[in-house]
VOZAVO-543390 format. One record per residue (C-alpha): x, y, z; residue in three letters; residue number from 0. Coordinates in nm, 3 decimals, m for minus. Layout:
ATOM  X  Y  Z  ALA  NUM
...
//
This chain:
ATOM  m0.838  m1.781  m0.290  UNK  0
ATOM  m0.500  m1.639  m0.249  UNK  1
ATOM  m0.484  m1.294  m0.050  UNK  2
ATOM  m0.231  m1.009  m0.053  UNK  3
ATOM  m0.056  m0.836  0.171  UNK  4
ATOM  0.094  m0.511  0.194  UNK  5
ATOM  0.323  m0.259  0.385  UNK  6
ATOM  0.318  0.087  0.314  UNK  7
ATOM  0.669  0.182  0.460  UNK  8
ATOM  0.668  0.504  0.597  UNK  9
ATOM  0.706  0.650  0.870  UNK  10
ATOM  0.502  0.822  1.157  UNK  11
ATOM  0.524  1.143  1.049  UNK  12
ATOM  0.429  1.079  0.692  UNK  13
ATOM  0.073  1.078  0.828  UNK  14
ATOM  m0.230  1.290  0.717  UNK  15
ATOM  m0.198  1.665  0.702  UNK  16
ATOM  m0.248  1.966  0.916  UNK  17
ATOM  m0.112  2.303  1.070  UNK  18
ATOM  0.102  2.076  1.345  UNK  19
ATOM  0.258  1.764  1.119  UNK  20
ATOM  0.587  1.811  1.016  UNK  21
ATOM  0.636  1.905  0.665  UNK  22
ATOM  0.935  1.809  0.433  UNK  23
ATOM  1.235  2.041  0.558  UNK  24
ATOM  1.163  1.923  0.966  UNK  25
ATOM  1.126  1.584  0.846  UNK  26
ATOM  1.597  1.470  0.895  UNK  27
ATOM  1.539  1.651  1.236  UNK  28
ATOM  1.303  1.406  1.377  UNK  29
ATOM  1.366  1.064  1.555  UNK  30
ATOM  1.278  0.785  1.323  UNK  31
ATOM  1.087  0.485  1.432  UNK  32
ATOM  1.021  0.315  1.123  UNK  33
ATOM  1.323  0.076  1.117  UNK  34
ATOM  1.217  m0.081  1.424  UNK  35
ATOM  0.850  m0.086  1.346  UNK  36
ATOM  0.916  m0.264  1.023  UNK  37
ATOM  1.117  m0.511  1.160  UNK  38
ATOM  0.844  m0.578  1.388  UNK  39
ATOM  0.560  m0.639  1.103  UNK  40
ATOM  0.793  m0.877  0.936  UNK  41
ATOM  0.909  m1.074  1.187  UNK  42
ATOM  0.503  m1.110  1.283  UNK  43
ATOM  0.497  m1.201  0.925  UNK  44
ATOM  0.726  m1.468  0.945  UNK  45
ATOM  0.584  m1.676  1.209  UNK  46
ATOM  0.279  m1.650  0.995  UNK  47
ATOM  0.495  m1.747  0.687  UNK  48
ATOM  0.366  m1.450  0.478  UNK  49
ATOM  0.570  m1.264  0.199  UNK  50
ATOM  0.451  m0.931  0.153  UNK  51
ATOM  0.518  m0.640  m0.085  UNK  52
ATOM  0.673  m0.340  0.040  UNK  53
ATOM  0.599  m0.014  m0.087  UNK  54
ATOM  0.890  0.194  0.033  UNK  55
ATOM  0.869  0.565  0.066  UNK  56
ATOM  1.207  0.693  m0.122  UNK  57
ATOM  1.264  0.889  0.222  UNK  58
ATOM  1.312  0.614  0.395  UNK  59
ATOM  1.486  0.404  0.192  UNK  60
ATOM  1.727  0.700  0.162  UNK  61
ATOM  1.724  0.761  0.560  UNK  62
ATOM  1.706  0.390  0.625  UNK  63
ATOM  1.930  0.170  0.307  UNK  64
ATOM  1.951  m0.125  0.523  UNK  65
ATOM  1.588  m0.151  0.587  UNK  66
ATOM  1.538  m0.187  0.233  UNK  67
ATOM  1.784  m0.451  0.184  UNK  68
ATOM  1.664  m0.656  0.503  UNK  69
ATOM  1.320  m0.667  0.331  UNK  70
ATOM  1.434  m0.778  m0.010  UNK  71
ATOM  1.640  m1.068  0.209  UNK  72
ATOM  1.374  m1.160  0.357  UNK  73
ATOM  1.165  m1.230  0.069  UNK  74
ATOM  0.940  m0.973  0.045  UNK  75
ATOM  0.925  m0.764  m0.252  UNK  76
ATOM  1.027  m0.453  m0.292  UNK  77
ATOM  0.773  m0.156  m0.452  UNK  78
ATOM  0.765  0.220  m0.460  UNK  79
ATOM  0.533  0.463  m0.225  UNK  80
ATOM  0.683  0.780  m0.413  UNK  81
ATOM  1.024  0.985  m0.318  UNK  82
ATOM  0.843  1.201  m0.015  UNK  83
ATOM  0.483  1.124  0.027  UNK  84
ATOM  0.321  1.427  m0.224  UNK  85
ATOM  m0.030  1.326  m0.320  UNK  86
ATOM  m0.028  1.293  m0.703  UNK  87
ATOM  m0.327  1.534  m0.727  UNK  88
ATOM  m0.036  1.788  m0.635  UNK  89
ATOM  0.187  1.705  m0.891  UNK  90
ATOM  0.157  1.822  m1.256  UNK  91
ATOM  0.221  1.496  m1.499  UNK  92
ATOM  0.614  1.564  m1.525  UNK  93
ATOM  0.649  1.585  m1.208  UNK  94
ATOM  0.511  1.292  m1.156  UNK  95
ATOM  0.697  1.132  m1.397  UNK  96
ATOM  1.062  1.276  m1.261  UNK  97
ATOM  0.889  1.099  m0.894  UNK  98
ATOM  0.831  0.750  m1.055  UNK  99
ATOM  1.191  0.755  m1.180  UNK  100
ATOM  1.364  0.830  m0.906  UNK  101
ATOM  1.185  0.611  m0.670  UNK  102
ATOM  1.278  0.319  m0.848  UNK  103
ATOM  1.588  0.385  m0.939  UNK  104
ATOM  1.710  0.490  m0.584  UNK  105
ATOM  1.537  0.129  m0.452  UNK  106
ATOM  1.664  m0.086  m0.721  UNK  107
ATOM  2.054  0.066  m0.666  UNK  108
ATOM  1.986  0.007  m0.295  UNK  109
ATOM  1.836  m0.384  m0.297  UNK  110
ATOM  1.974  m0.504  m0.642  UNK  111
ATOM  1.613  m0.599  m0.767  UNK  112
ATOM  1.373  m0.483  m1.050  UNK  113
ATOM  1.128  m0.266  m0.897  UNK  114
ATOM  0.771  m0.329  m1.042  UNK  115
ATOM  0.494  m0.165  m0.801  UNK  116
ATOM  0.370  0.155  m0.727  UNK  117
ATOM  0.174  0.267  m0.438  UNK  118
ATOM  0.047  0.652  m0.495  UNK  119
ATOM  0.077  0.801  m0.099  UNK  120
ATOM  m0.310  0.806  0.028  UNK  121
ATOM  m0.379  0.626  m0.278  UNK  122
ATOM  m0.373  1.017  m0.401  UNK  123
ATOM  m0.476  0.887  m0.788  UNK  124
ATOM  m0.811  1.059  m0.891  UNK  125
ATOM  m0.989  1.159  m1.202  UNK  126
ATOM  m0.770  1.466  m1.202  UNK  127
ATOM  m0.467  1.274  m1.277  UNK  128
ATOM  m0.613  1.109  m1.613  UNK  129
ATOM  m0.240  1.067  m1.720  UNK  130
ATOM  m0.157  0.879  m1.446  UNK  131
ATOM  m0.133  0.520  m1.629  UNK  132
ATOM  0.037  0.622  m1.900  UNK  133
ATOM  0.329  0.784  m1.685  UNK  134
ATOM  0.339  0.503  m1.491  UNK  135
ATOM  0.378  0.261  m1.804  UNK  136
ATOM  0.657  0.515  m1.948  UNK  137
ATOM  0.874  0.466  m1.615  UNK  138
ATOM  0.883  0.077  m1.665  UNK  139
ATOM  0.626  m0.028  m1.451  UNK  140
ATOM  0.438  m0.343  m1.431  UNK  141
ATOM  0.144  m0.299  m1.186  UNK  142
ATOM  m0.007  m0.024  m0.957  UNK  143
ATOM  m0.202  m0.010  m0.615  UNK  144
ATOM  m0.342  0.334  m0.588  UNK  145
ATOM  m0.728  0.276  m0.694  UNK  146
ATOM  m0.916  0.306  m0.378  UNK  147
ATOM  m1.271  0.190  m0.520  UNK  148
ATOM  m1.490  0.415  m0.330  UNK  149
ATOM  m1.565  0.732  m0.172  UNK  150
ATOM  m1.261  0.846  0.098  UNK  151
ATOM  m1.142  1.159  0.243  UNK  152
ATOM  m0.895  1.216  m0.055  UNK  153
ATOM  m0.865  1.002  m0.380  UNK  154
ATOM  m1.175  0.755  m0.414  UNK  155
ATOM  m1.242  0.672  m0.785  UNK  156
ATOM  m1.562  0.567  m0.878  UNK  157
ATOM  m1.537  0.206  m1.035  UNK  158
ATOM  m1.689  m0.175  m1.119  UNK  159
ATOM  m1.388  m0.305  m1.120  UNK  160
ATOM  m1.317  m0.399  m0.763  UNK  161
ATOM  m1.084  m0.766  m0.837  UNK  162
ATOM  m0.736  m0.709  m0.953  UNK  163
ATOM  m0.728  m0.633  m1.351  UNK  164
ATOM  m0.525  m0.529  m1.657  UNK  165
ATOM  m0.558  m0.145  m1.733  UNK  166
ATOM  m0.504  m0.039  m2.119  UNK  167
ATOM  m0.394  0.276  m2.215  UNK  168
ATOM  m0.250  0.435  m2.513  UNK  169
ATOM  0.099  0.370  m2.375  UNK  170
ATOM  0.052  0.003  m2.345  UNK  171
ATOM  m0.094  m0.210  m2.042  UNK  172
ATOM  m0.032  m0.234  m1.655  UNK  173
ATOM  m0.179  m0.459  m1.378  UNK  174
ATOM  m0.391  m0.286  m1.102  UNK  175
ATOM  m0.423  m0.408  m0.754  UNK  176
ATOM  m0.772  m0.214  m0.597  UNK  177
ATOM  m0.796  m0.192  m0.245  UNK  178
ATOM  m1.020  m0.430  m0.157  UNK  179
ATOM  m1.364  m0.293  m0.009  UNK  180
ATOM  m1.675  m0.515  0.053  UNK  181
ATOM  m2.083  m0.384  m0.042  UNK  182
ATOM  m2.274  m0.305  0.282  UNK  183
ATOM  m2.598  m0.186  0.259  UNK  184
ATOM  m2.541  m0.065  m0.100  UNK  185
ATOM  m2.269  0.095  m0.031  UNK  186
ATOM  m1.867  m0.021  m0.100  UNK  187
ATOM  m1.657  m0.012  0.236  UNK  188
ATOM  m1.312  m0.101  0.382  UNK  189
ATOM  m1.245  m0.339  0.632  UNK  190
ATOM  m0.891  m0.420  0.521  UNK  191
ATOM  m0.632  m0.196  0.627  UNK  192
ATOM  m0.546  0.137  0.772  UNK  193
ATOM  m0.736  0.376  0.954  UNK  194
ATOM  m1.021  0.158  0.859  UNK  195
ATOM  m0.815  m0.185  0.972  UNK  196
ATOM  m0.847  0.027  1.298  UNK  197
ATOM  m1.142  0.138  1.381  UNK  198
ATOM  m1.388  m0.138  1.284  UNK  199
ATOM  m1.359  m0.453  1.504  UNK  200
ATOM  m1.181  m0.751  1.457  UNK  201
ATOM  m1.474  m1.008  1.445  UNK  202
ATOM  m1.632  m0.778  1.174  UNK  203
ATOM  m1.314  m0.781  0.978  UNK  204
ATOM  m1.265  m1.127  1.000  UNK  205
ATOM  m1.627  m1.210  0.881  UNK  206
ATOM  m1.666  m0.965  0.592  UNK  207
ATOM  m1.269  m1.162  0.467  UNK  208
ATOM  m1.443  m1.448  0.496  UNK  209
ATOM  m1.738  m1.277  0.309  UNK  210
ATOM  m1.542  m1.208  0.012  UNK  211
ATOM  m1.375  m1.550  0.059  UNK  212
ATOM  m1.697  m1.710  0.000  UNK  213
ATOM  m1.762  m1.468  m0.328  UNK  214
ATOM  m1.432  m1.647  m0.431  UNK  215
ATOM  m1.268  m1.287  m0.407  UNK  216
ATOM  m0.907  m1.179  m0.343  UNK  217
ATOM  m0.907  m0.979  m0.063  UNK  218
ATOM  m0.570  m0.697  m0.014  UNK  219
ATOM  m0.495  m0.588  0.350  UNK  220
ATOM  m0.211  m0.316  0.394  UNK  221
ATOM  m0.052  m0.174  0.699  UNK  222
ATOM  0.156  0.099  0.821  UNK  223
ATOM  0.457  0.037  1.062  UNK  224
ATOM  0.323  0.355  1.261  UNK  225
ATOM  0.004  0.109  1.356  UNK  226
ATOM  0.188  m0.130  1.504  UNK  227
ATOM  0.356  0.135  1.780  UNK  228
ATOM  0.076  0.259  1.984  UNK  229
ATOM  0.330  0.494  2.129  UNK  230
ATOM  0.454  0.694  1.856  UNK  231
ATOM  0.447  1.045  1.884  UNK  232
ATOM  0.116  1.187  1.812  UNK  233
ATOM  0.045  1.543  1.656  UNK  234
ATOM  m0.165  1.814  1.724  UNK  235
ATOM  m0.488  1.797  1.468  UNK  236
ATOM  m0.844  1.893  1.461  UNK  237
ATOM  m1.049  1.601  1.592  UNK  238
ATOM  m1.113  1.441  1.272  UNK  239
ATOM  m0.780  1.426  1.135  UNK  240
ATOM  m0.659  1.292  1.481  UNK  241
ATOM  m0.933  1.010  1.498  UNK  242
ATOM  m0.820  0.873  1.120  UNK  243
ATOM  m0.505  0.903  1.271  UNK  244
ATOM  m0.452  0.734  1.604  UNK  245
ATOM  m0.762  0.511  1.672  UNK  246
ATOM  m0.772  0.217  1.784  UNK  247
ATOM  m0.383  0.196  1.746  UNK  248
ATOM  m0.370  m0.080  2.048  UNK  249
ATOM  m0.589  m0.334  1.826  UNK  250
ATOM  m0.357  m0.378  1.551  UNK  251
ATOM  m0.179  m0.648  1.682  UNK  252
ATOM  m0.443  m0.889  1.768  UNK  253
ATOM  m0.674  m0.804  1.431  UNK  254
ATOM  m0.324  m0.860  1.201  UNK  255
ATOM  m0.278  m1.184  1.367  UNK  256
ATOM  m0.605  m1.281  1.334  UNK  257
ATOM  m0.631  m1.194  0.890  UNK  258
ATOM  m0.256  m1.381  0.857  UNK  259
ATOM  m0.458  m1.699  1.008  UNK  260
ATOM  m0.743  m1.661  0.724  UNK  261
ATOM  m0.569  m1.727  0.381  UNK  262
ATOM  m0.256  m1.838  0.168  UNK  263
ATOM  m0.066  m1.509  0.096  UNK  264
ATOM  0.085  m1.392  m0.194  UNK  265
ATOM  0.298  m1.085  m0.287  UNK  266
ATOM  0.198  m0.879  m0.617  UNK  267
ATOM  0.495  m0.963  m0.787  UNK  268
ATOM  0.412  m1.325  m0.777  UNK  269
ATOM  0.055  m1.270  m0.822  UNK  270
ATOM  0.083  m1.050  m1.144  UNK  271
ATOM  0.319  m1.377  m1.279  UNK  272
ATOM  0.085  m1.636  m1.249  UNK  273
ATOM  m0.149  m1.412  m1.423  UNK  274
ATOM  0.100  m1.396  m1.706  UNK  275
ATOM  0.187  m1.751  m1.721  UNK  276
ATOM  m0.207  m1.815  m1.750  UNK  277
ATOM  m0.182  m1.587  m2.003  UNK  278
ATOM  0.026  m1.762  m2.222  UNK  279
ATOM  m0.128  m2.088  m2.150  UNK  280
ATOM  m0.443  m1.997  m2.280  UNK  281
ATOM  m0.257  m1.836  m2.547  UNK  282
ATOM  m0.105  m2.188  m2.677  UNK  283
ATOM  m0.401  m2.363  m2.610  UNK  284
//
């Protein structure tokens, strides 16, 4: 089985909310660290020999052009995370829309490719958002990451469908990516990346891969830049928000060493293409 990996390129103050984090307008007035953090994810990623796909907050790739382009060179793909990390539950469906199209089109003029993926920021999609497909098909995209495919602090949608599959709307059809979780004691949890990549340990993320390698499952792991600099600046939260923020920040390293090791890696863009060309194999018989 072929896994996936993904960045989610942002940087470390695009982090969860409260009364201290920085919002929008104190955001250009901040020292950046996600240049250097990126570079340091794919240059791990390229002893391991992994291609990734990007999804690139339109912030950055405003703040940071270069970045963009040194991704796309090095053969990772390029997706969008939004224009400035606003949860889609926010956003009424125009909005959203006017979002889509600018995040592409601002990373497309900057790296020169077509720009396929979307990543909704803390995978913000929900039941509330029942348009969201459709908008996302309307904008010229091919395939989407936001379904988290179980219960979370914000987004969660309640699913079956926990493998990588077509989605069919009214406006046509787009591939989704889920975020992979794994059934533990009746219950569907996430081993794979983030806050959760963080805080469970790394023999117990390795085994429960190897779990869902056994089910003959795809399994997606995605990262931050922030989580591989366990001396970022940190920001004053309540103790929850500060936990899903900052544990375990030390153990990246070693546990994203350790999942490169597991599989054969493949970005979505390549992915979603095989898909197609089996497709129209089994179309022609």
């Amino acid at each position: 089985m072929q896994a996936l990996f993904t960045i989610d390129v942002e940087d470390y103050f695009h982090t969860v909310e409260g009364e201290h984090v920085p919002k929008l307008a104190q955001w250009d007035a901040l020292p950046t660290r996600v240049e250097k953090n990126t570079q340091v994810l794919l240059d791990i990623l390229d002893e391991y020999k992994v291609k990734s796909t990007c999804f690139v907050l339109g912030y950055v790739a405003r703040r940071h052009p270069d970045l963009v382009r040194e991704i796309s060179r090095r053969g990772h793909e390029v997706a969008s995370h939004g224009m400035n990390h606003k949860h889609v539950y926010e956003m009424a469906p125009e909005e959203f829309a006017q979002d889509l199209e600018a995040s592409k089109k601002l990373l497309e003029d900057i790296c020169g490719n077509e720009v396929l993926g979307f990543r909704s920021p803390g995978f913000s999609y929900t039941d509330s958002s029942p348009w969201f497909f459709d908008k996302l098909i309307e904008k010229g995209y091919s395939f989407d990451s936001s379904v988290f495919p179980a219960a979370r602090f914000e987004g969660g949608i309640k699913t079956d469908q926990f493998d990588p599959h077509w989605v069919t709307t009214s406006q046509g059809r787009i591939f989704e990516f889920p975020i992979t979780v794994a059934p533990v004691f009746g219950k569907n949890i996430c081993f794979f990346g983030g806050g959760y990549l963080r805080l469970f340990p790394k023999w117990m993320i390795v085994s429960m891969a190897k779990k869902l390698q056994r089910a003959q499952r795809n399994v997606l792991y995605y990262i931050h830049p922030r989580e591989i600099d366990p001396s970022h600046p940190r920001f004053k939260m309540n103790a929850l928000n500060s936990f899903r923020s900052y544990v375990n920040l030390k153990t990246v390293e070693g546990k994203l060493r350790a999942i490169l090791k597991l599989s054969e890696f493949i970005n979505c863009r390549d992915y979603l293409q095989q898909i197609k060309l089996q497709e129209d194999k089994n179309a022609s018989g």
